[in-house]
C-alpha positions in Angstrom: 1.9 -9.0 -13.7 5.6 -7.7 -13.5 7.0 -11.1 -14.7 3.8 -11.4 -17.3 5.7 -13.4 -20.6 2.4 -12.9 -23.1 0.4 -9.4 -22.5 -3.6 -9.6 -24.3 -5.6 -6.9 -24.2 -7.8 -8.5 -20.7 -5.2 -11.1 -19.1 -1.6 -12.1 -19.6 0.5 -14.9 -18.8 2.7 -15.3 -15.7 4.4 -18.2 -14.5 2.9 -20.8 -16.8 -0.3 -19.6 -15.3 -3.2 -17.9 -17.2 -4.7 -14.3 -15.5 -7.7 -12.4 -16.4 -7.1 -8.5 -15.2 -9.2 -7.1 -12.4 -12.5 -5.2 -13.2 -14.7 -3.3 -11.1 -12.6 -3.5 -8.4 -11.5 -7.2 -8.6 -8.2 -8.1 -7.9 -6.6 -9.9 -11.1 -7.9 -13.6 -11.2 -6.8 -17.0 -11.9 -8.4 -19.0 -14.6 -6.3 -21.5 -16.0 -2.9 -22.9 -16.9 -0.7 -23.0 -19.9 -1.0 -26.9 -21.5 1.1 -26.5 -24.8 2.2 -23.0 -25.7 1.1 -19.4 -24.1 -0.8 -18.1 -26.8 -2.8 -21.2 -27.4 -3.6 -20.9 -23.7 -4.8 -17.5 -24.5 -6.7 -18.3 -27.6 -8.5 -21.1 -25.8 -9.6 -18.4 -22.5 -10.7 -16.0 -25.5 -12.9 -18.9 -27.2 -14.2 -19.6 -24.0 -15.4 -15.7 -23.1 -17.7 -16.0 -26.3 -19.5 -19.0 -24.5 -20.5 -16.4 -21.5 -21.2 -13.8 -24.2 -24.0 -16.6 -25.8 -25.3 -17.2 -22.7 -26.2 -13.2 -21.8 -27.7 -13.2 -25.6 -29.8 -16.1 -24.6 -31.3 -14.7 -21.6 -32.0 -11.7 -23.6 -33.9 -13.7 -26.3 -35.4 -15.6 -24.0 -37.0 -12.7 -21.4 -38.1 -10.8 -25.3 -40.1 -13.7 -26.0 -41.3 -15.1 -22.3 -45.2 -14.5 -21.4 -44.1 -14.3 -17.4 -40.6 -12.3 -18.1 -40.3 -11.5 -14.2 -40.0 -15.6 -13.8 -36.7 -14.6 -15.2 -35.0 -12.6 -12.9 -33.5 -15.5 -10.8 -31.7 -17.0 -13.7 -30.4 -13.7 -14.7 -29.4 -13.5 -11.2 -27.5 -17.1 -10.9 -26.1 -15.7 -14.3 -24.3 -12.6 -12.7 -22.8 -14.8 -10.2 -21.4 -17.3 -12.7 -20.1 -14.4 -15.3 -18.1 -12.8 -12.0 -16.3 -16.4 -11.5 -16.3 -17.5 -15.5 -12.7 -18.5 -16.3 -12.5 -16.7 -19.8 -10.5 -13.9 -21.6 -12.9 -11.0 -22.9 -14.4 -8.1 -21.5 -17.6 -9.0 -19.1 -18.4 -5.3 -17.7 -20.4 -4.5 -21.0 -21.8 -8.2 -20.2 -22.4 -7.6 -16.5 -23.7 -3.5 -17.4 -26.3 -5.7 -20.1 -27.6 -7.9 -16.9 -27.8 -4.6 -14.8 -30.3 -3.2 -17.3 -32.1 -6.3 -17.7 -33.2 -6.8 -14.4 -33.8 -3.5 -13.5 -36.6 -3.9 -16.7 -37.5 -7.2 -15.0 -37.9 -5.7 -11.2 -40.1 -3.0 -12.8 -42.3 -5.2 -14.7 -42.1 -7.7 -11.3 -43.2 -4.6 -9.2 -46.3 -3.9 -11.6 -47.5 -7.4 -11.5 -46.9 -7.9 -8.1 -49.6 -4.5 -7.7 -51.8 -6.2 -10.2 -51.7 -9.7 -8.3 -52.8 -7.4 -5.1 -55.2 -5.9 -6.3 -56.9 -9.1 -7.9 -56.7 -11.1 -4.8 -58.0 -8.2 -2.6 -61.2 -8.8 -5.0 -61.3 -12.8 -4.1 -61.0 -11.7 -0.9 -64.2 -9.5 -0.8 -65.4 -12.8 -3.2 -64.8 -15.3 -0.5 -66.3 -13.3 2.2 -69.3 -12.5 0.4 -70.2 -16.5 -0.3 -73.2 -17.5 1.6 -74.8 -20.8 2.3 -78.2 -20.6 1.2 -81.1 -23.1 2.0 -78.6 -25.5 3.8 -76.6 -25.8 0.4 -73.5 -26.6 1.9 -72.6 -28.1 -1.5 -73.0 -25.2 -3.5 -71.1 -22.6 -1.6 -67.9 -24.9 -1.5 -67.9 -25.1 -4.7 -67.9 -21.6 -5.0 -65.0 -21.4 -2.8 -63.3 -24.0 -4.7 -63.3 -21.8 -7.7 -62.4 -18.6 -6.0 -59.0 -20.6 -4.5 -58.2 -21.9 -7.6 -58.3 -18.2 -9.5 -56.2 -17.7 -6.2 -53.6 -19.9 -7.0 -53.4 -19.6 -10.2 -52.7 -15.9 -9.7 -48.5 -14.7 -9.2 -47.3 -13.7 -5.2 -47.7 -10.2 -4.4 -45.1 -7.7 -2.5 -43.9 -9.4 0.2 -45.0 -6.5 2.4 -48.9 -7.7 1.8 -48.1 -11.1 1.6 -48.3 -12.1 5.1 -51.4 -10.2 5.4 -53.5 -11.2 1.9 -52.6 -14.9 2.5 -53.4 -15.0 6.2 -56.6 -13.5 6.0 -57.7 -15.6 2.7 -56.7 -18.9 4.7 -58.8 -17.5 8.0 -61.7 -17.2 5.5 -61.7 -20.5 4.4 -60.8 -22.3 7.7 -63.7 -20.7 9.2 -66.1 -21.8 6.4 -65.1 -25.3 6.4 -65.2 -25.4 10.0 -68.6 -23.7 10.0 -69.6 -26.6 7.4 -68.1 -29.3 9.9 -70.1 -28.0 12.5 -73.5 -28.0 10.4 -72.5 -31.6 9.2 -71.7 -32.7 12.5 -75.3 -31.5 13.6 -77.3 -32.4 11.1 -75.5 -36.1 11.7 -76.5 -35.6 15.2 -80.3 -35.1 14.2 -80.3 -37.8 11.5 -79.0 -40.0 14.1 -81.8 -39.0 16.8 -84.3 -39.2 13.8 -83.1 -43.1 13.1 -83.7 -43.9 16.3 -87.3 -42.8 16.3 -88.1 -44.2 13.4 -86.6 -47.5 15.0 -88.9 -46.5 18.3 -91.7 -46.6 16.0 -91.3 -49.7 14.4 -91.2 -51.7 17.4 -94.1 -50.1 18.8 -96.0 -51.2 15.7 -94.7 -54.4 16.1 -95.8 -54.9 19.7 -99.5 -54.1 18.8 -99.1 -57.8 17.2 -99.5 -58.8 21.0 -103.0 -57.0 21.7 -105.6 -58.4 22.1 -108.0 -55.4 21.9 -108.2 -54.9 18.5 -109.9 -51.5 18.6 -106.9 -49.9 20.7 -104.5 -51.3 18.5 -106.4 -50.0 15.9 -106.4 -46.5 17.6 -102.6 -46.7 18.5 -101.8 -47.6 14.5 -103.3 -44.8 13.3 -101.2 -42.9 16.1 -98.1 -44.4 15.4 -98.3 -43.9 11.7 -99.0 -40.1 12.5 -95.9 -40.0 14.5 -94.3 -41.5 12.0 -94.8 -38.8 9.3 -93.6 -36.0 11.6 -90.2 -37.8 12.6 -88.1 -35.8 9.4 -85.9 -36.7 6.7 -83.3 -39.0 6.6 -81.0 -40.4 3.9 -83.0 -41.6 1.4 -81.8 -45.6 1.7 -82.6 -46.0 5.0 -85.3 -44.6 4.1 -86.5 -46.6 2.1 -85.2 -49.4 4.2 -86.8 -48.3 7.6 -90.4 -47.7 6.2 -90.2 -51.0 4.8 -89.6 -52.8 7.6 -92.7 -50.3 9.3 -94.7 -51.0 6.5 -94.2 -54.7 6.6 -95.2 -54.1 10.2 -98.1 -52.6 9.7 -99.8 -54.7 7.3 -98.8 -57.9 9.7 -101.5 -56.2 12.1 -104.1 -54.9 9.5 -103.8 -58.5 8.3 -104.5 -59.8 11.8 -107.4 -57.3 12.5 -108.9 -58.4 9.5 -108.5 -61.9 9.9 -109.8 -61.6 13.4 -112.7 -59.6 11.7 -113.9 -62.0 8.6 -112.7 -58.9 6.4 -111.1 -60.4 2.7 -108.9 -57.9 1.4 -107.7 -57.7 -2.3 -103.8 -56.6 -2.9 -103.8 -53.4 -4.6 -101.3 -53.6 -7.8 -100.1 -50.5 -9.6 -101.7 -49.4 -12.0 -99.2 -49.3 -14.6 -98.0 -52.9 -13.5 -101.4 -53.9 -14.5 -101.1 -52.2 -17.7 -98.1 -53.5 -18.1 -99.1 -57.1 -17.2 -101.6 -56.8 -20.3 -98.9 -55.4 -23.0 -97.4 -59.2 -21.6 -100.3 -61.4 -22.4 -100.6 -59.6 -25.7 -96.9 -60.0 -26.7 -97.3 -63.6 -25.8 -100.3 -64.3 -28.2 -98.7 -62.2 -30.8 -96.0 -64.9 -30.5 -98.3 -67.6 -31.6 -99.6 -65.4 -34.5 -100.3 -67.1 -37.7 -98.8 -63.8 -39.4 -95.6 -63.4 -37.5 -94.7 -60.7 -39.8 -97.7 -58.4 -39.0 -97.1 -59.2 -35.4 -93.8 -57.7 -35.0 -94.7 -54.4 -36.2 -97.4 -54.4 -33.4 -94.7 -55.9 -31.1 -92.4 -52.9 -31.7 -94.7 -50.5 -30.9 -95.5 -52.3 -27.7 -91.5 -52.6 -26.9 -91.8 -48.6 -27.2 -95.1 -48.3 -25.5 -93.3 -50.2 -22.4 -90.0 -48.0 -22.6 -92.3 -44.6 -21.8 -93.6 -46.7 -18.7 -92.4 -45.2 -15.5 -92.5 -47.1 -12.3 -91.8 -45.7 -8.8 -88.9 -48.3 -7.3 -89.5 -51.8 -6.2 -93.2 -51.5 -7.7 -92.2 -53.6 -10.9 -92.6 -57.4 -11.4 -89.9 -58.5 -12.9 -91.8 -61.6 -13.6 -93.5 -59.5 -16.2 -90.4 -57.7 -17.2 -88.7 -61.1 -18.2 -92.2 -62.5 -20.1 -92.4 -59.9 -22.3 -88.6 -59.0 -23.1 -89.0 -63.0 -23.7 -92.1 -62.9 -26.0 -91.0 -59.9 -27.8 -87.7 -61.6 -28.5 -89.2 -64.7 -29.8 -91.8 -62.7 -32.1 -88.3 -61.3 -33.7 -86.8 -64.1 -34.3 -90.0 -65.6 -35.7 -90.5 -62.6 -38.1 -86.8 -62.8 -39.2 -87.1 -66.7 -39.9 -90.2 -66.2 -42.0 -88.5 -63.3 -44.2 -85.7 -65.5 -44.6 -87.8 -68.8 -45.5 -89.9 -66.1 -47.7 -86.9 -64.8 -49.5 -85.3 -68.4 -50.2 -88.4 -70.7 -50.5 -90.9 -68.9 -52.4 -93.3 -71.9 -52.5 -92.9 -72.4 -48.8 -96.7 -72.4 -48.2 -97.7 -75.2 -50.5 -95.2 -77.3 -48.8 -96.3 -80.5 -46.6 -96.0 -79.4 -42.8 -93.1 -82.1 -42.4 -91.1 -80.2 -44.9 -92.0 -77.2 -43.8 -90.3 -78.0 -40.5 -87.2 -79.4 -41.6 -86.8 -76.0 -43.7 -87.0 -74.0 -40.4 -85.0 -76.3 -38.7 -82.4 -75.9 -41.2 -82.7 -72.4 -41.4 -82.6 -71.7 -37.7 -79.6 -73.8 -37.4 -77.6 -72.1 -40.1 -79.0 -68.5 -38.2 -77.4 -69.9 -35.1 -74.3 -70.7 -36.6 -74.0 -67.5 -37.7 -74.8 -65.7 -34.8 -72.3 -67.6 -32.9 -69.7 -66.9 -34.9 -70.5 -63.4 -35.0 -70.1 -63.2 -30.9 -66.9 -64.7 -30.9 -65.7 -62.2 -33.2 -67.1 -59.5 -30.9 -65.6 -61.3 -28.0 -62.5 -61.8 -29.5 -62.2 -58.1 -30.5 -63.3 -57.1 -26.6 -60.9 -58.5 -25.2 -57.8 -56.4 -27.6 -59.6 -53.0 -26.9 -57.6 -50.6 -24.9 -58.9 -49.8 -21.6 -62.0 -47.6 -22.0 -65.2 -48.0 -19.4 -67.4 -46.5 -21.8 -66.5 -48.3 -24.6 -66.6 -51.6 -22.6 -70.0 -51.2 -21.3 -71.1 -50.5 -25.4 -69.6 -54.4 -26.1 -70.8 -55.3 -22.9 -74.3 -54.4 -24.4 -73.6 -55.8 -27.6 -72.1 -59.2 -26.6 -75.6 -59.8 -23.8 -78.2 -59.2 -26.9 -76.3 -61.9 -29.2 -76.5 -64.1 -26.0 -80.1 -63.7 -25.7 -80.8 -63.9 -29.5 -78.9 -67.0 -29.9 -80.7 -68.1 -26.4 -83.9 -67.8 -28.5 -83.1 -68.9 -31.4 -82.3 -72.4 -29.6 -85.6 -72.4 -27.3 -87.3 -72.0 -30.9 -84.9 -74.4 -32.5 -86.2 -76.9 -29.7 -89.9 -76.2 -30.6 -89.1 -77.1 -34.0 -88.0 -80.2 -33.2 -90.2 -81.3 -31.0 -93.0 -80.3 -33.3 -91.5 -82.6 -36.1 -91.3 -85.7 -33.8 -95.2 -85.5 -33.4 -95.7 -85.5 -37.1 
């Protein structure tokens, strides 16, 4: 500093070299070197404090305004460090005195959350341990668990000298419930497993009773067997379903022999709803031939909604049925929209010789299959450009299957026409 040329208020230059004084103890510092002239060299250092001042004022501004202000404190700390190493002219103990006060603000409000954070996972803590499984609902008190550890993480650490402790005992909690759940699983696979096999037992003991020839034993062992069978216990419900299938189909293999061997006819029992259903079919299919098509559909919707409120336990439909009268009610549609058409276009349709009425629905239906064509390659064509949505695909999906059955129709009927006229 002795052979300082240019003295400033908080360095000097010394050798062609630029100093900022010592403060709070600091020796005098390096910070830079003079390019062009000394007191553009001190200028520039001066410009360059006001960038360390801007950076304290930003912190400030940006704690004030910061939901989680204790977040904070590690930038304000990084920020210290820097300011103590910053190679500017100005004076940085009001600067560094600013940071001081600042994080003593943001160690207080750090120390209150941190108490708050304690005290709310003490509560998920009591929360956790007082989950129970009830009724085997392992399901359930997971997802219980699953909402107390996400409140958990979601809430801020805690004083480091609870951490250890809250966070142990919260994992010990849920390591012992999900091994506690592993265990039940792990048993109850155990006595699915055993139960599989009996059922299994079972159904080749029925089948053996096919070799018998006393027919009164293997009636009596039958009726034991299917005893047994009800007392086995639940397993999942498609093998299940698949399982007492196959013991059904076994048991009706012998009842079938017994009767056979007996002289006894039986008759198949059929549902009782199939059987309704099977009569909603045969009258769809005679409305189809209705000489007043119009009429007919009205009494084919209500039948369509009749069918809809019919609920059948599964694999007891025939979809035999299903397809007739989706088929029949499809065609009485179509019929009913041809004869509005015809109705609206050719109002002296009915006086008409039978050979002109033909070639009139043949036209027609023609022209309505046109149509309807080109209406599903426009749907096709739009498909295929909509952005990826599964929902929204299964909705075209939907869409683009019924044109393909009414145009299916509408040729099936076309067909008819023809065939009609060629026997004129």
């Amino acid at each position: 500093m002795e052979n300082a040329t240019l003295m400033d208020e908080y360095g000097y230059v010394s050798d062609g070299k630029v100093f900022l004084k010592g403060y709070l103890g600091n020796p005098d510092r390096q910070i830079g070197e003079v390019k062009r002239t000394e007191q553009e060299a001190i200028d520039y250092f001066k410009n360059r404090f006001n960038i360390a001042s801007s950076k304290v004022e930003q912190l400030e501004s940006d704690v004030e305004e910061a939901q989680n202000k204790g977040s904070y404190l590690t930038k304000l700390v990084q920020l210290r460090k820097k300011l103590l190493s910053f190679d500017g002219l100005g004076d940085f103990v009001p600067l560094l005195e600013r940071l001081d006060k600042l994080e003593v603000v943001l160690e207080d409000l750090i120390k209150v959350n941190q108490e708050k954070n304690l005290e709310i996972k003490r509560a998920l803590l009591d929360e956790t341990r007082a989950v129970q499984v009830e009724n085997d609902d392992w399901q359930a008190a997971t997802d219980m668990l699953q909402e107390i550890k996400s409140k958990w993480i979601r809430t801020g650490p805690v004083d480091k000298e609870y951490q250890e402790e809250v966070e142990g005992t919260f994992q010990l909690l849920l390591d012992t419930f999900f091994q506690q759940r592993r265990d039940f699983f792990s048993e109850l696979n155990r006595v699915i497993a055993d139960r599989i096999e009996r059922y299994t037992e079972l159904i080749a003991k029925s089948d053996s009773l096919m070799r018998m020839y006393d027919l009164d034993e293997a009636s009596r062992i039958l009726r034991q067997v299917r005893a047994e069978w009800k007392e086995v216990g639940e397993i999942p419900v498609k093998r299940s379903a698949k399982l007492y299938k196959q013991f059904k189909r076994s048991n009706q293999r012998i009842m079938d022999k017994i009767n056979r061997i007996r002289g006894i006819v039986t008759q198949p029992q059929e549902h009782p709803m199939v059987t309704k259903q099977r009569e909603m079919c045969r009258e769809a299919e005679q409305l189809a031939r209705s000489s007043d098509i119009i009429q007919a559909s009205e009494r084919a919707k209500a039948l369509l909604n009749q069918w809809k409120e019919i609920r059948l336990p599964p694999r007891v439909g025939d979809k035999n049925i299903a397809e007739r009268f989706r088929s029949a009610c499809d065609k009485i549609f179509e019929l009913s929209y041809l004869a509005r058409v015809i109705s609206r276009k050719y109002p002296a349709f009915e006086i008409r010789t039978p050979q002109d009425q033909l070639n009139i629905k043949i036209r027609e239906m023609e022209w309505l299959i046109k149509r309807e064509k080109a209406d599903l390659e426009v749907t096709i064509a739009n498909a295929q450009n909509m952005p990826p949505d599964p929902e929204a695909e299964r909705q075209v999906m939907g869409k683009i299957n019924i044109q393909r059955r009414k145009i299916t129709m509408k040729e099936k009927i076309l067909e008819e026409y023809k065939v009609a006229l060629t026997r004129i």
